[in-house]
C-alpha positions in Angstrom: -27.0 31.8 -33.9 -25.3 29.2 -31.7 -22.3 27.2 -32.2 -22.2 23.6 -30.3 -19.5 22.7 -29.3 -19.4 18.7 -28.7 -16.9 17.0 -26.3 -15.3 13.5 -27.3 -16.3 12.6 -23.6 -20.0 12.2 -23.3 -21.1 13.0 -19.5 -21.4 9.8 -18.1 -17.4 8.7 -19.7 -16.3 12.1 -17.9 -18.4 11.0 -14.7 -16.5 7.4 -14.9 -12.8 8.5 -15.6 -13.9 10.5 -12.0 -14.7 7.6 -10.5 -11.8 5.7 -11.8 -9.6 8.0 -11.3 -11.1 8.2 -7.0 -10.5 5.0 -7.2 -7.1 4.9 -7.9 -6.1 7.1 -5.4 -7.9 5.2 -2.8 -6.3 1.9 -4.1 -2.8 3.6 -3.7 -3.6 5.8 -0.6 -3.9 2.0 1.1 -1.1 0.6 -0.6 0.7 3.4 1.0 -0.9 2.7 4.8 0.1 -1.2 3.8 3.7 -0.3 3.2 4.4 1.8 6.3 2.5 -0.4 8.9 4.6 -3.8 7.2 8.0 -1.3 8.0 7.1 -0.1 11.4 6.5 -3.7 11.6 9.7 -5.3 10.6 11.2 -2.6 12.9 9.8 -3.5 16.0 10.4 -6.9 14.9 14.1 -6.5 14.6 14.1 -4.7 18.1 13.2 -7.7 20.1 15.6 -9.7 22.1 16.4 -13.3 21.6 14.1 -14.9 24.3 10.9 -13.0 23.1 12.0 -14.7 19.7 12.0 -17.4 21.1 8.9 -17.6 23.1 7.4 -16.8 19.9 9.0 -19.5 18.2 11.5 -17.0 15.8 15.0 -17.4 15.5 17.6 -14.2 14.9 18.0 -15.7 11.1 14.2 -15.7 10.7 14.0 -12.0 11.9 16.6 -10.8 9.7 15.0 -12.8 7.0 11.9 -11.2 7.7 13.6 -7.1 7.9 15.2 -7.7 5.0 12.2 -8.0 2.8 11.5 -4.8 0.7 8.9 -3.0 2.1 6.2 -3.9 -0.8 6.8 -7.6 -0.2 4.6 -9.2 2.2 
């Protein structure tokens, strides 16, 4: 004799929280790449001088502006 034992999750609901869940990771894993490119960004942003600034049309207010965005905010 046998006992069954059944799962509340059929196979394909287990296969799909998988997925989901691969998918969430991936979702935050770019989040993450976002965030630290925008930063490394806003860095070498602060770093240049006032003519390169102003070739590119930025004033020293718009730059601190700009660097003191939090990191999520685009």
């Amino acid at each position: 004799m046998s006992i069954q034992v059944h799962h509340p999750y059929s196979v394909a609901a287990r296969l799909s929280l998988g997925t989901r869940a691969r998918s969430a990771i991936t979702s935050l894993s770019e989040a993450y790449s976002t965030w630290r490119e925008r930063a490394a960004q806003r860095r070498a942003l602060a770093r240049l001088d006032d003519r390169l600034l102003r070739d590119m049309g930025l004033s020293r207010s718009d730059v601190e502006e700009e660097v003191a965005k939090p990191f999520w905010h685009a």
